[in-house]
TIKERO-40988 format. One record per residue: residue number from 0; x, y, z negated of N, C-alpha, C in turn. Coordinates in steps of 0.2 Angstrom, whole numbers, plus 5000, padded with zeros to 4 digits. Example, Ala and Ser with C-alpha at 12.3 -4.5 7.8 and 13.67 -1.06 7.14 Angstrom:
- seq/nxx/nyy/nzz/caxx/cayy/cazz/cxx/cyy/czz
- 0/5066/4972/4961/5062/4978/4961/5066/4984/4961
- 1/5064/4989/4965/5068/4995/4964/5064/5000/4961
***
This chain:
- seq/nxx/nyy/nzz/caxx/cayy/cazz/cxx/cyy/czz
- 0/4804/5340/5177/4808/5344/5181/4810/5341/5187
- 1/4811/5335/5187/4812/5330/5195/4808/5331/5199
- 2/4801/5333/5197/4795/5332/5199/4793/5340/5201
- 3/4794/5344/5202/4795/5349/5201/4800/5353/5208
- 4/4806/5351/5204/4812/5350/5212/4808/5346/5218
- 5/4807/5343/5216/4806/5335/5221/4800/5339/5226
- 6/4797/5343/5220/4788/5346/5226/4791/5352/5230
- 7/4798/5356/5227/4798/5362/5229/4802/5361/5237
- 8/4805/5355/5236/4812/5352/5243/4805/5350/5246
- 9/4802/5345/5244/4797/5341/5250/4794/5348/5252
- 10/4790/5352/5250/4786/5359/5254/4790/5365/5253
- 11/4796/5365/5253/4798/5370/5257/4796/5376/5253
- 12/4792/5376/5247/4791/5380/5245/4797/5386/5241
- 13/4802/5382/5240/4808/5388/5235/4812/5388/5238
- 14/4816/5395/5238/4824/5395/5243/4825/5393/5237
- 15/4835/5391/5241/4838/5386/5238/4841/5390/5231
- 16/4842/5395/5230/4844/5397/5225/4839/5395/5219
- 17/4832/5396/5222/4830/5393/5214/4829/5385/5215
- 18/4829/5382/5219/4830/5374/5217/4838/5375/5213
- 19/4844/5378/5217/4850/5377/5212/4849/5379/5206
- 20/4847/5382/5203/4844/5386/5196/4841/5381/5193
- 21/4836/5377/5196/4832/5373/5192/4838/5365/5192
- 22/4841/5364/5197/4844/5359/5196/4849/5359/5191
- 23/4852/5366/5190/4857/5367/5184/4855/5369/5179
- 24/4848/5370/5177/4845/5370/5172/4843/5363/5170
- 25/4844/5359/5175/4840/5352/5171/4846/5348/5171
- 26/4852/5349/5171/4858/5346/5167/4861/5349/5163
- 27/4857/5355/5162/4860/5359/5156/4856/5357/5149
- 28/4848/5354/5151/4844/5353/5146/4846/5344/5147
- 29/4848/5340/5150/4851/5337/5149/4856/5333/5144
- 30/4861/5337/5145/4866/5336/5142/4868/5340/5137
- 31/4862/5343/5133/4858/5348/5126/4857/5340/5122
- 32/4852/5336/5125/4849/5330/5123/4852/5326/5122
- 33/4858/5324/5126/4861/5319/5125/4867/5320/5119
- 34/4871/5327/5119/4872/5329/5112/4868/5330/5106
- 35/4861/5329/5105/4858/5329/5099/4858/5321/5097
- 36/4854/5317/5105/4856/5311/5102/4865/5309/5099
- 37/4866/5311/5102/4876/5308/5098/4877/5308/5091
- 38/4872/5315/5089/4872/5316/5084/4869/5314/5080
- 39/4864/5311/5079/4858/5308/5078/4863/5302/5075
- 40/4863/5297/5082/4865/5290/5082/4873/5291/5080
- 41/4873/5288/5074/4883/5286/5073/4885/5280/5076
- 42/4893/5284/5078/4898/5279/5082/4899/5275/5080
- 43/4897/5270/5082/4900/5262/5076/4905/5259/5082
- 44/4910/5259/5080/4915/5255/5085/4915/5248/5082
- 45/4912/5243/5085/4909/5234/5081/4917/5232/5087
***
């Protein structure tokens, strides 16, 4: 998805509405991941 944004800002190809859309979608699928890992891995407080 970096890669993706990154092509669409370098060529000017997407108004900015769907760069916001994609960049808010790639913190949404983010922080999807990062809650599956949490849950995954248990909290050990050492």
């Amino acid at each position: 998805m970096d890669a993706a944004i990154s092509a669409m800002v370098a060529l000017g190809t997407g108004d900015t509405i769907q760069i916001q859309r994609l960049k808010k979608r790639k913190l949404v699928l983010k922080d999807r991941i990062q809650h599956l890992e949490d849950q995954i891995v248990p909290d050990i407080i050492a």
